[in-house]
C-alpha positions in Angstrom: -25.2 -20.9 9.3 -23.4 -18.9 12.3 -25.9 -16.0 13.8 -23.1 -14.2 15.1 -19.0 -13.6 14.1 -16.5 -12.0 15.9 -14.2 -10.2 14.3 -10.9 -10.1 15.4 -9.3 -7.1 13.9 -9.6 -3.9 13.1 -9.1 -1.4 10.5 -10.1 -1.9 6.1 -9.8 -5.4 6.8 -12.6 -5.6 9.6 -15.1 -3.3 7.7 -14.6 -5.6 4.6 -16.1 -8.4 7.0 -18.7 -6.8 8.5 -20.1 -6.2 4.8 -20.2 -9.6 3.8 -21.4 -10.5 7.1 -24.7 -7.7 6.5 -25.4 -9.4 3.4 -25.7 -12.9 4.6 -27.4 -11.9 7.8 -25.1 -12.8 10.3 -24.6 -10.4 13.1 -21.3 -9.2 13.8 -18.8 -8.5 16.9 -15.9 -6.1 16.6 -12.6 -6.3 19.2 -11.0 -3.0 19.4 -8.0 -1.5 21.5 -8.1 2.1 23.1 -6.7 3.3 20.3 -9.6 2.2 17.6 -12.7 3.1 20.0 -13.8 5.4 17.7 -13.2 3.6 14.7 -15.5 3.1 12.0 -15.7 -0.8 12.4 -17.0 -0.6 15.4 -19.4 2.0 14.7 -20.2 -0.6 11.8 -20.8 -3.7 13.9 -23.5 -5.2 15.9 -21.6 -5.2 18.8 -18.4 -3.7 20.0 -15.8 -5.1 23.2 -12.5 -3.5 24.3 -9.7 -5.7 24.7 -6.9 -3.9 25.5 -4.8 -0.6 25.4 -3.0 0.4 21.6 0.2 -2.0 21.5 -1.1 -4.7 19.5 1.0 -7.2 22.1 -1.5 -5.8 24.5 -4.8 -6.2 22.6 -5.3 -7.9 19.1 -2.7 -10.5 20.0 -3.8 -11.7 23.1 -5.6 -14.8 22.6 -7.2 -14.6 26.1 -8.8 -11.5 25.6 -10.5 -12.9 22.2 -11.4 -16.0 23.4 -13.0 -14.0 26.6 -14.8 -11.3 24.4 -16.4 -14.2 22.1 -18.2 -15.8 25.7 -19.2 -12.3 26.3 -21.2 -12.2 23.4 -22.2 -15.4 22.5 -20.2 -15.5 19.1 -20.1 -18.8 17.3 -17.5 -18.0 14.8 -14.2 -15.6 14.9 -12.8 -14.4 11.6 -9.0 -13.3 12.4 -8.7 -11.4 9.0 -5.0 -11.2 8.2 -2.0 -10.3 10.3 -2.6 -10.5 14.2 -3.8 -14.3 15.1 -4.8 -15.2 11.6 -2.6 -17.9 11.1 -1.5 -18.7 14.3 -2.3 -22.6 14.5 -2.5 -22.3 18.8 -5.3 -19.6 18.3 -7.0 -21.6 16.2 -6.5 -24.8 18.1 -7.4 -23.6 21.3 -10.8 -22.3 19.6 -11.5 -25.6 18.4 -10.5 -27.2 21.7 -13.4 -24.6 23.0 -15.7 -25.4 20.7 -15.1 -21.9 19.0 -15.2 -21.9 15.4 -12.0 -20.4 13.2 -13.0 -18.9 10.3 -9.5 -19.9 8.1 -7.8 -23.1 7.9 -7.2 -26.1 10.2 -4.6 -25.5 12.3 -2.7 -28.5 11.5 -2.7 -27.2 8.3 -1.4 -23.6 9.8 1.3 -25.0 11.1 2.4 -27.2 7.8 1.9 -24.2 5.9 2.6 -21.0 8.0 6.4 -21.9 9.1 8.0 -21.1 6.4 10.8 -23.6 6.6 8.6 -26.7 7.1 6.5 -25.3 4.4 9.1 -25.2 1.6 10.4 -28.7 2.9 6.6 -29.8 2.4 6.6 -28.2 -1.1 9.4 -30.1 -2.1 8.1 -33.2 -1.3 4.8 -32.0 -2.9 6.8 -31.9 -6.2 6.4 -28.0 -6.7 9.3 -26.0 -7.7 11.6 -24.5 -4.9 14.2 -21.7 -4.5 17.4 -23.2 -3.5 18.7 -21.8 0.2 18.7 -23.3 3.5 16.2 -23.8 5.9 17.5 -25.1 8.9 17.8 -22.9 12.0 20.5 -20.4 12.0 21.8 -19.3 15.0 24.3 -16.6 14.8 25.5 -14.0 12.1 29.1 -15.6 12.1 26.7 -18.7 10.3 24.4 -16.8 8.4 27.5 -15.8 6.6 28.9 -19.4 6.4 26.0 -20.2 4.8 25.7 -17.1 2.5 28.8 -18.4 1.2 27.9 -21.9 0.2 25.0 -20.8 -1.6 26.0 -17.6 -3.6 25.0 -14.0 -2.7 22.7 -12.2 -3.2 21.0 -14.0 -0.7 17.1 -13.4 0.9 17.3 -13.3 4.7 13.8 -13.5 5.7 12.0 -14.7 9.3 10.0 -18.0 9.6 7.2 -16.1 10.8 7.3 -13.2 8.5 4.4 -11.8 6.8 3.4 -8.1 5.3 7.1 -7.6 4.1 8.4 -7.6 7.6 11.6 -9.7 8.5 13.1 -9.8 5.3 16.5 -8.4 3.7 18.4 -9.1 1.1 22.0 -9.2 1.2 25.0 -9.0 -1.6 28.1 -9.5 0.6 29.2 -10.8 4.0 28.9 -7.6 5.6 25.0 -7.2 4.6 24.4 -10.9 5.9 25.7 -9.8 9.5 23.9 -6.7 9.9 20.8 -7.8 7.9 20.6 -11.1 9.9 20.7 -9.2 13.4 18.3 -6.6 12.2 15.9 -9.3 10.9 16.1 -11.5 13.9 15.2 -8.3 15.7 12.2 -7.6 13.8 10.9 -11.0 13.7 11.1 -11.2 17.6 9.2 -8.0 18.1 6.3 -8.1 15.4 6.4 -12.1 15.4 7.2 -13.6 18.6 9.1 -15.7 16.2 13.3 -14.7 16.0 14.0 -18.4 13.4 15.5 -16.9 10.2 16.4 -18.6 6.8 18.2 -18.2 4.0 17.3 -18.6 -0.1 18.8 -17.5 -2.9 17.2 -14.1 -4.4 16.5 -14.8 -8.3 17.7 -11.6 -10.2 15.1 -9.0 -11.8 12.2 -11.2 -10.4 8.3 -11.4 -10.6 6.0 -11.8 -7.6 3.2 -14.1 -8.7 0.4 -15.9 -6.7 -2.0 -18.1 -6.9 -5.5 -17.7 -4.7 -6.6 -21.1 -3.2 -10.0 -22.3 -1.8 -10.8 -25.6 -0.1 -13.9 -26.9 1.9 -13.8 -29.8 4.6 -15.1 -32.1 2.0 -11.8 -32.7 0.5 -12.5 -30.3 -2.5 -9.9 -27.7 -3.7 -9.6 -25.2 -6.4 -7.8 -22.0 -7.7 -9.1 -19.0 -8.6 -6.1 -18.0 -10.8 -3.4 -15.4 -10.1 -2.5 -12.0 -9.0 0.8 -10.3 -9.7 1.9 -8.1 -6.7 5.7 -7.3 -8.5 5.3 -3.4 -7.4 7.2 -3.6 -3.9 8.6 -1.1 -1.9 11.1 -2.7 1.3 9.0 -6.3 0.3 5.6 -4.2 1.0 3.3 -4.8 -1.8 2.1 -1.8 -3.2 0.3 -2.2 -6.6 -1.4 -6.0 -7.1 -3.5 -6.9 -10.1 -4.7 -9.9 -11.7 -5.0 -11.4 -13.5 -0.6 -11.5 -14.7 0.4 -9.5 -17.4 3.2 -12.1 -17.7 1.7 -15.6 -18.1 0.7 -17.9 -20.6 -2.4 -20.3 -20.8 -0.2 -22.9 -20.7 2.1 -21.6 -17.5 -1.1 -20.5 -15.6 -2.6 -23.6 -15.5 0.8 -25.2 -14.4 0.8 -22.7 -11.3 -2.5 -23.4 -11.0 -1.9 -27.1 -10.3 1.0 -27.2 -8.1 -0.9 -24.8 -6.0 -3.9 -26.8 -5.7 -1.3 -30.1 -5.2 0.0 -28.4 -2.2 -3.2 -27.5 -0.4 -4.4 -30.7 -1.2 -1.2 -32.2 0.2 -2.4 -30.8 4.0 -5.7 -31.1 3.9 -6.1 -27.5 3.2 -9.9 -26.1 3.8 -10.2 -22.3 3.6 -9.4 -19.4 1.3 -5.4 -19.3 1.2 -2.3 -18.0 -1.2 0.7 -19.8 -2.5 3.4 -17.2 -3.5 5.9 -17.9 -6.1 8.9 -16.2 -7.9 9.1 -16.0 -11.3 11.2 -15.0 -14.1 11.1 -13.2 -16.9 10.7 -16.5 -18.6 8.1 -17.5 -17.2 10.1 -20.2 -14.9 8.7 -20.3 -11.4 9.3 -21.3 -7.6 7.5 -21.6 -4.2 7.8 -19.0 -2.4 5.5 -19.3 0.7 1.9 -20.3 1.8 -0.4 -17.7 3.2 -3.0 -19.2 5.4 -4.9 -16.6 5.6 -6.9 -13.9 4.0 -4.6 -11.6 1.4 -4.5 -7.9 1.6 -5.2 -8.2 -2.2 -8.1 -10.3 -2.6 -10.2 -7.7 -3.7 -8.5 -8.3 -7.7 -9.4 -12.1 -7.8 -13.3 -10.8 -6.3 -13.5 -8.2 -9.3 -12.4 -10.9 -11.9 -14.2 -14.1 -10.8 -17.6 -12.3 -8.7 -16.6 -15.4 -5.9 -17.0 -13.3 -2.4 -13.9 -14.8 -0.6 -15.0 -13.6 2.8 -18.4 -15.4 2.0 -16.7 -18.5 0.8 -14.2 -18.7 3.9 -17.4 -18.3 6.4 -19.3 -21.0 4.3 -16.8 -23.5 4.4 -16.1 -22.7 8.4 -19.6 -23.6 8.6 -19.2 -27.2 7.2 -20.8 -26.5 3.6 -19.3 -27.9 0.6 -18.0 -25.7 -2.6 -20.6 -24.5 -4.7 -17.8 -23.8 -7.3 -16.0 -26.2 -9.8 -12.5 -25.6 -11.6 -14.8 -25.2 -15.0 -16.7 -22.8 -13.7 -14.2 -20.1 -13.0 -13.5 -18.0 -15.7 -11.8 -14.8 -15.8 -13.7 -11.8 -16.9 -11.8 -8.4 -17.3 -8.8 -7.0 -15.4 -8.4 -5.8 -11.9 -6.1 -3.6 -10.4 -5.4 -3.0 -6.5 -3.3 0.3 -5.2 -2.9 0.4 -1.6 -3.1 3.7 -0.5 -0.6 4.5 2.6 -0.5 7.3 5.2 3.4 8.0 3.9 5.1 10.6 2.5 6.6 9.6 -1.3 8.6 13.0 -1.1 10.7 11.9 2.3 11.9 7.9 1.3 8.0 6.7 1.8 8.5 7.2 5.2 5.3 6.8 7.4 3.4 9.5 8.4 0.4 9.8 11.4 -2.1 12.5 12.2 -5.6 12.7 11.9 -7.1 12.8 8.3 -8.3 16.4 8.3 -10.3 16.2 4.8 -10.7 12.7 3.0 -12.8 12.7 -0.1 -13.2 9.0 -1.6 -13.9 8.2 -5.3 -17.3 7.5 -6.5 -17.8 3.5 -6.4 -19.7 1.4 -8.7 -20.0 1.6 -12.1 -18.0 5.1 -13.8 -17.3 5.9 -17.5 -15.9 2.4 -19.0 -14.5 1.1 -15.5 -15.8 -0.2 -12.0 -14.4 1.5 -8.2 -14.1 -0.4 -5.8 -12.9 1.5 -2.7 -11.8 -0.5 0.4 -11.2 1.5 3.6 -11.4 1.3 7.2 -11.5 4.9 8.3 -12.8 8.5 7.9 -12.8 12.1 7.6 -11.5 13.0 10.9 -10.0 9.9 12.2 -6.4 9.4 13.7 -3.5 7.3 11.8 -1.9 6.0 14.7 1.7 4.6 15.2 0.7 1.3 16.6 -0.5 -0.4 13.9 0.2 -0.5 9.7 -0.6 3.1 8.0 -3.1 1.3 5.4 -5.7 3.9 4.7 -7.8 2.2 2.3 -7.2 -0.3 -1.2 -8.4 1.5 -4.4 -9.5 -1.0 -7.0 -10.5 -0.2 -10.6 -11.9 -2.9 -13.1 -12.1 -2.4 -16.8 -12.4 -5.5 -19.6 -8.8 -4.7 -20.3 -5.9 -4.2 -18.5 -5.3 -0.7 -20.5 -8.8 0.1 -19.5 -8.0 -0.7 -15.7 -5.0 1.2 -15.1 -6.9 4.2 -16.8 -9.8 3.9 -14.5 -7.4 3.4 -11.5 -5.7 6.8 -12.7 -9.4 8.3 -12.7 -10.0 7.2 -9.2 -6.7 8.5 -7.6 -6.8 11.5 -9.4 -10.3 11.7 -7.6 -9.3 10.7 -4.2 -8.2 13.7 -1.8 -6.5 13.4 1.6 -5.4 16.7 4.2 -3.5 16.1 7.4 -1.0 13.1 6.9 1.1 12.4 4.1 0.2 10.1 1.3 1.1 8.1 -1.6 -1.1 8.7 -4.4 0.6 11.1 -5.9 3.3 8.2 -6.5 0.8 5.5 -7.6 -0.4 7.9 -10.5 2.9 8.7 -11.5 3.2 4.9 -11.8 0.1 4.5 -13.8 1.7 7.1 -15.7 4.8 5.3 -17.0 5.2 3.6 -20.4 6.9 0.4 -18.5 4.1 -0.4 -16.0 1.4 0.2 -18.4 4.0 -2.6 -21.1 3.6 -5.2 -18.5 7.4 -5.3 -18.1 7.1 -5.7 -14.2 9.8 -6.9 -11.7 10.0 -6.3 -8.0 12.8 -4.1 -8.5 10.6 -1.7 -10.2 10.3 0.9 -8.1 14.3 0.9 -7.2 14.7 0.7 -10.6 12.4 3.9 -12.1 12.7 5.7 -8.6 16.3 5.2 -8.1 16.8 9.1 -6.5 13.4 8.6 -4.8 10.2 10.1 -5.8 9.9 13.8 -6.1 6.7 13.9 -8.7 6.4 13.9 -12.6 7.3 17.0 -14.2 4.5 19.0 -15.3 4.3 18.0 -19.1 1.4 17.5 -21.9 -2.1 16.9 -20.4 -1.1 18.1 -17.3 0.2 21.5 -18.1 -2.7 21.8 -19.8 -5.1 20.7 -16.4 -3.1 23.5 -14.5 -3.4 26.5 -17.0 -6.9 26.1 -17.4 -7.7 25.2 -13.7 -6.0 28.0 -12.6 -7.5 30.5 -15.3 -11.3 29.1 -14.1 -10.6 29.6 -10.9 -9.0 33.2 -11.5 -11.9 34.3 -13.2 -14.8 32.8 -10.7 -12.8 34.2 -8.0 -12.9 37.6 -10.1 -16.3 37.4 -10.0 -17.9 36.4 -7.2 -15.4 39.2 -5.4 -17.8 41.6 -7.9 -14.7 43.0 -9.2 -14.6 41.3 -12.7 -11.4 42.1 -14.5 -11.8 43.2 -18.5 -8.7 42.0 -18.7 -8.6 38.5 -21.1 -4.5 38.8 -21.9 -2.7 36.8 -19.2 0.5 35.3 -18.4 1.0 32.3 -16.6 3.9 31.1 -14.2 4.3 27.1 -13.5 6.9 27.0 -11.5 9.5 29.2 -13.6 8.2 28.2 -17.2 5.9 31.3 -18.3 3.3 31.2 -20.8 1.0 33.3 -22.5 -2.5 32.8 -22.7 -6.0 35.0 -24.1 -9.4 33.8 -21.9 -12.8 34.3 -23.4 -16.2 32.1 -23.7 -17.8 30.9 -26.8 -21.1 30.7 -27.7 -21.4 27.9 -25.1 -20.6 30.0 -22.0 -17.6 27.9 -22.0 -14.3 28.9 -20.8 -12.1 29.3 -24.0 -8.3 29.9 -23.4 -5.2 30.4 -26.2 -2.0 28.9 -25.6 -0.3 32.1 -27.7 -1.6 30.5 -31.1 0.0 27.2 -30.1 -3.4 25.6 -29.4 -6.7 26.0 -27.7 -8.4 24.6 -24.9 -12.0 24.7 -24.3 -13.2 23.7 -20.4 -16.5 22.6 -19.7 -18.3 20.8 -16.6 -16.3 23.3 -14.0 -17.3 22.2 -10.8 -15.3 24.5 -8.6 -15.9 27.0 -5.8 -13.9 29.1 -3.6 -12.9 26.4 -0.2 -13.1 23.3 -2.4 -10.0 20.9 -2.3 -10.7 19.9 -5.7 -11.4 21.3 -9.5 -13.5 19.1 -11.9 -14.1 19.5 -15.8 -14.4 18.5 -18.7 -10.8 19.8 -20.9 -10.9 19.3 -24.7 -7.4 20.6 -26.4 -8.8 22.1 -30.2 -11.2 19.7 -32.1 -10.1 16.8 -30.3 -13.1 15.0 -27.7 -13.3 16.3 -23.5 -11.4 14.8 -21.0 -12.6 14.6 -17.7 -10.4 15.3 -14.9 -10.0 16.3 -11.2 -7.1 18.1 -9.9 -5.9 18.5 -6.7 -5.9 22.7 -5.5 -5.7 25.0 -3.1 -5.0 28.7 -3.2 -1.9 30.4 -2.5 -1.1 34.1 -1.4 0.1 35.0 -5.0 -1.4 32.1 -7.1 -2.6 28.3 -6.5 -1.2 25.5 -5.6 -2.6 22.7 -7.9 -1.8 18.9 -8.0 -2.4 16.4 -11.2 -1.8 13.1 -10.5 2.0 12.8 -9.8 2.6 16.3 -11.2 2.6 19.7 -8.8 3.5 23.4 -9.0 2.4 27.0 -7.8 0.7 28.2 -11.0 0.2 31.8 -11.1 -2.2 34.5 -13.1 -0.9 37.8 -13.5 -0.7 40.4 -15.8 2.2 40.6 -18.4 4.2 43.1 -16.9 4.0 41.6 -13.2 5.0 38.0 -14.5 8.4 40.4 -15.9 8.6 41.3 -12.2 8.5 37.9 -10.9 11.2 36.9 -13.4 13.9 39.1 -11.5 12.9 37.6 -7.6 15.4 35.4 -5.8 15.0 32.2 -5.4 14.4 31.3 -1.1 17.7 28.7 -0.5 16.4 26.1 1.7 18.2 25.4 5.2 21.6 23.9 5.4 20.8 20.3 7.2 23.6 18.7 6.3 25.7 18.6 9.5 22.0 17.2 11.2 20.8 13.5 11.7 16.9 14.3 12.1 14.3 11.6 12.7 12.7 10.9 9.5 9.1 10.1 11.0 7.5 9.9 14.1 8.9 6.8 16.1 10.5 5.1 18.9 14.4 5.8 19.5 15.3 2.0 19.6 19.0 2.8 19.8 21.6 5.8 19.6 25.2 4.3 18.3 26.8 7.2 18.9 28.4 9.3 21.5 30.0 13.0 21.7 33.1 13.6 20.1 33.4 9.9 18.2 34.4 9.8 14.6 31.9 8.7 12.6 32.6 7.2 9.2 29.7 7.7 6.1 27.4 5.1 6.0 27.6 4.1 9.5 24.9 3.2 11.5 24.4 6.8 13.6 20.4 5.2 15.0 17.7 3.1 14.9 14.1 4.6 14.5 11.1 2.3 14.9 7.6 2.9 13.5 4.7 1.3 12.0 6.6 -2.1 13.4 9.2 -1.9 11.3 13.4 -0.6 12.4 14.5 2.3 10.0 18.3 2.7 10.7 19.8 5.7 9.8 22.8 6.3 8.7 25.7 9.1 8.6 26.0 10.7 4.9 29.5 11.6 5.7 32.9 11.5 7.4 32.7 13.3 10.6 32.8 14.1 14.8 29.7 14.2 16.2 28.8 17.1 18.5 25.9 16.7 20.2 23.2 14.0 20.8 19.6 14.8 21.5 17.9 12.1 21.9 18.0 8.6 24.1 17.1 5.1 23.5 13.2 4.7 24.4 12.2 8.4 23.4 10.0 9.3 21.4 10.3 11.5 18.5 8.5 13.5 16.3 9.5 14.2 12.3 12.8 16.8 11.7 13.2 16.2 15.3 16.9 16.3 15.9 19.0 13.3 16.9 22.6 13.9 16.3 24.9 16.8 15.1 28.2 16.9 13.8 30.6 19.6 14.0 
C-alpha cells in the first residue's frame, strides 16, 4: 500500500481525505495557495507545500507545480479530489508517464468519459438511453440558434467541460440561445480552459438521478445504487439523498445496469458517477459521466458503510474489489445539505468574510438519527472569492427517509454561523415543506416553491411556540442574574406585530410554565442558555403532549431578541401590557428608496459595464456583468430609463450595495 498521498486540493474535500488516509496509515501531503495557508487541511496533514498565489489558474491547476511538490516530498500517490485536475486525462497521463500514481480513473478512460460529447456518443453505442440534442461543435450563436430550432426549445446549453453547475443554461427562445450561448462559452473558457458547447433537449419538470460506480484494474465493476440530487439552484446541487424517493426495484436495477455497462464499456477502474434525467415516470436518460469523486458521496457511504475514498486508493494501488453486487445492500436513508456561505435573503447570492462564530452539530449517533458533518474550515477562517463558498456538507441518517429529514432539521437547527451569510435557514425551510418531505421532487423545485425568492417561513405552530418561550426564559434569567427579579408573571409578547398574552410561573419541577391566554400551555425544560450564547436549547412540551427538543438561533436586541427557528425569524419582545399598547401606535421605519440604483449584489469582479451616461436603457437589459465564486451574474435594468451616472469600470472590484449605475 502507498506510505504517502498528496492531496491535490483543498477545502471539505481535502480534509475528507486526509481522514481516510489516518485510518489506513498512510501519510498525507497537502498543496495549498496563499490564500489557504492557514487552512485547516494543512494544519491536518503530514506535510504542507505552497504552490501558488489564490487564483486557482495560478495554483491548484497548474500541473507543474503538483507534479514538482509530489518530488519534493517523496509522494507515491496524488488524490485530485474533485474539480481542479480531477479528471483531467493529461494530468493523469503525465503522472503515469512519471511513474506517479493517480488516484481516479485511467485517463483513457477520462477522456472517453469526461468530454461530454464523446461521452454521450459512447453511451449510445453502449445501448444506454440518451437525450436527443446535438453534439457536434458549435461555433457561433447565429448556429446555436439554427440548431435550437431543429430540435425544439427549451433547449440545455451546457460546456463540454462543465462540471459543478458551471457552463450550463437553458434556453426557451432564440433570443435566450444567443445570449446564453455567449455567456456559456464565456464561462466555460474561464473556469474550464474548455469554450466547446452543446446542445440537448431539456425534459420538462425533470429528476436528477445518479448512479455511483466502482471498478478495480481487474476488470471488475459494480454500483452502489443511486442518489437523487433534484434540489438545484442555477444547476448547483443543493440537497442530495439516496437512496431515490422515486424509483422502483425494478427501474433501479435497470439504472444500475446501464451504468455498470458503460464503465465497463471503457475499462473504467475507480470510484465514478453516471448522471441521468428522469421523469416523473420513471423513464430515464444519460446525462453525463463523472470521473471523479462526487461532492455527494457522503449519502451512498452512510447507506452502504463502503469508504469510497478507501476504495478509490485501494484500487490505485492495484488491489482487486473486496465487494460483490450481492453484497451491497441498502440500509436506511441518507440525506446530504450543502451548506453555502450565501445569502438566501438577497437571490443566494455569495457571500465572503471570515466566519466569526461557527458552532457544528454533534456527530455520531443523536436521538433516532446519525450526523455526519463534513467541513473544511473553522471558527475564524476566511471565505474567500477565489474558490466555491462550500462551507461544509451536513448529512443525517435515519432507517427512514421521514426519520432522515427530521434529523437533518435537528442538525441545522443546531448549526450556527456569524460573519457571512448562509443558507441554512433555507434548507430547514425545505425540510419544512409537505412537497419535499412527499418525495414529489423535480429540479425545478426550488423555482417552483421559491418563485419570489426566499424570505423565511412565517412564524407559525411549533415555532411560535420556540420564540415565546425562548424569549420568556431568557427574560426571566436575564431578570435574575441582573438581581433585579421582576414579581411581575403577566406579560405580553410582540413577534413582529402579532401580540400575545402570556402568564410565567414554575411548577413543582422548577420548570418554566407559561399560558398562552388559556389557549394552551407550554412547559420548558432542559434550558441551556446564558447571557452571550448564540443559541437557546430545551426541551418544549405544548400541554400533556411529550418534550421536544430544540435549538434556536438568538441574540439580544435593544428592546427585545432577535431569535431564529429554522427558516422562521422575528424580533420577539417582553414587555408589560400597557408598553406593548405603546408599541402598537410607533411608525413603521420605510426602508430606502433604491430603485433608481443598479448596486453590486455581492462582492466580485466588474467583468463588463454595458452602459454609458445618458443612454436609454430598456427593462431587462443587460446594465453589467458581476463575476464571483467563478461564476458571471449579469444584471439587469428593472425598468425603462436614462442612466445618469456610472461608478464603476470593467476590472474593479466591488464590494456588496456598492453602486454601479444610476438612473435619473
Amino acid at each position: 500500500m502507498f506510505s504517502k498521498i498528496l492531496i491535490a486540493n483543498r477545502g471539505e474535500i481535502a480534509v475528507r481525505i486526509i481522514k481516510t488516509c489516518r485510518r489506513m496509515g498512510i501519510a498525507t501531503v497537502q498543496v495549498y495557495s496563499e490564500a489557504d495557508a492557514g487552512s485547516l487541511a494543512v494544519e491536518m496533514a503530514d506535510e504542507a507545500v505552497l504552490i501558488g498565489p489564490a487564483p486557482a489558474n495560478q495554483s491548484y491547476l497548474l500541473a507543474d507545480k503538483i507534479v514538482e511538490a509530489v518530488r519534493q516530498t517523496g509522494a507515491e500517490a496524488v488524490h485530485p479530489g474533485f474539480g481542479f485536475l480531477s479528471e483531467n486525462a493529461g494530468f493523469a497521463r503525465r503522472l503515469r508517464d512519471e511513474g506517479i500514481a493517480f488516484i481516479g480513473p485511467n485517463p483513457e478512460a477520462i477522456d472517453a468519459m469526461g468530454d461530454k460529447i464523446s461521452s454521450k456518443k459512447l453511451a449510445a453505442e453502449a445501448g444506454v438511453s440518451t437525450v436527443p440534442g446535438h453534439m457536434g461543435l458549435i461555433e457561433t450563436p447565429e448556429e446555436a440558434v439554427r440548431i435550437a430550432r431543429e430540435i425544439g426549445y427549451p433547449i440545455m446549453i451546457k460546456a463540454s467541460a462543465g462540471g459543478g453547475g458551471k457552463g450550463i443554461r437553458v434556453a426557451h427562445s432564440d433570443a435566450d440561445m444567443a445570449e446564453g450561448f455567449a455567456a456559456v462559452k464565456a464561462e466555460a473558457k474561464n473556469a474550464f480552459g474548455d469554450d466547446r458547447v452543446f446542445l440537448e433537449k431539456f425534459i420538462i419538470d425533470p429528476r436528477h438521478i445518479e448512479i455511483q460506480v466502482l471498478g478495480d484494474k481487474h476488470g471488475n465493476v459494480i454500483h452502489l445504487f443511486e442518489r437523487e440530487c433534484s434540489i438545484q439552484r442555477r444547476n448547483q446541487k443543493v440537497i442530495e439523498e439516496a437512496p431515490s424517493p422515486l424509483l422502483d426495484e425494478a427501474t433501479r436495477a435497470a439504472m444500475g445496469a446501464q451504468a455498470v455497462a458503460l464503465a465497463r464499456a471503457v475499462n473504467y477502474d475507480s470510484a465514478g458517477t453516471v448522471e441521468f434525467v428522469a421523469g416523473q415516470d420513471r423513464s430515464f436518460f444519460f446525462l453525463e459521466m463523472n470521473t471523479r469523486l462526487q461532492v455527494e458521496h457522503p449519502v451512498t457511504e452512510l447507506i452502504t458503510g463502503v469508504d469510497l475514498v478507501e476504495q478509490m486508493i485501494r484500487s490505485a494501488w492495484g488491489e482487486k474489489l473486496n465487494l460483490t453486487q450481492k453484497d451491497l445492500k441498502i440500509d436506511g436513508w441518507a440525506i446530504e445539505s450543502r451548506i453555502y456561505a450565501e445569502d438566501p435573503y438577497r437571490g443566494f447570492l455569495p457571500s465572503i468574510g471570515r466566519l466569526v462564530r461557527y458552532d457544528q452539530p454533534d456527530e455520531g449517533e443523536q436521538d433516532g438519527y446519525v450526523v455526519r458533518n463534513d467541513s473544511g474550515v473553522r471558527e475564524g477562517d476566511e471565505i474567500s472569492m477565489f474558490y466555491d463558498p462550500m462551507i461544509a456538507k451536513l448529512c443525517a441518517w435515519a432507517p427512514t427517509r421521514e426519520g432522515a429529514i427530521d434529523g437533518m432539521g435537528r442538525a441545522l437547527e443546531d448549526t450556527h454561523l456569524e460573519g457571512v451569510g448562509h443558507n441554512v435557514p433555507f434548507l430547514a425551510a425545505v425540510m419544512e415543506q409537505e412537497r419535499f418531505r412527499s418525495g414529489v421532487l423535480s429540479t425545478s423545485y426550488i423555482k417552483d416553491e421559491f418563485p419570489d425568492g426566499f424570505d423565511g417561513l412565517p412564524v407559525a405552530d411549533f415555532g411560535r411556540d420556540v420564540m415565546i418561550a425562548a424569549a420568556a426564559a431568557m427574560n426571566e434569567i436575564l431578570a435574575e442574574q441582573s438581581g433585579d427579579p421582576s414579581d411581575r408573571f403577566e406579560w405580553a409578547v410582540l413577534i413582529g406585530c402579532e401580540r400575545q398574552g402570556i402568564m410565567v410561573g414554575y411548577d413543582d419541577d422548577e420548570s418554566l410554565v407559561i399560558d398562552l391566554d388559556g389557549d394552551h400551555t407550554l412547559t420548558l425544560t432542559d434550558i441551556d442558555w446564558r447571557p452571550g450564547l448564540a443559541q437557546f436549547r430545551a426541551v418544549l412540551a405544548n400541554g400533556p403532549e411529550e418534550g421536544r427538543p430544540f435549538t434556536a438561533e438568538v441574540k439580544r436586541a435593544p428592546d427585545g431578541f432577535d431569535i431564529r427557528w429554522r427558516a422562521s425569524k422575528a424580533r420577539v419582545r417582553i414587555l408589560a401590557p400597557h408598553i406593548a399598547d405603546l408599541y402598537a401606535r410607533l411608525p413603521e421605519k420605510q426602508a430606502a428608496d433604491t430603485s433608481k440604483l443598479i448596486q453590486s449584489p455581492m462582492p466580485g469582479l466588474v467583468v463588463s459595464i454595458n452602459v454609458k451616461p445618458g443612454q436609454a436603457v430598456q427593462s431587462g437589459e443587460a446594465v453589467a456583468v458581476i463575476e464571483a465564486m467563478k461564476m458571471q451574474n449579469i444584471l439587469r435594468a428593472e425598468h425603462d430609463g436614462t442612466v445618469k451616472t456610472v461608478s464603476a469600470a470593467t476590472g474593479d472590484s466591488v464590494a456588496a450595495d456598492d453602486e454601479l449605475v444610476e438612473f435619473e
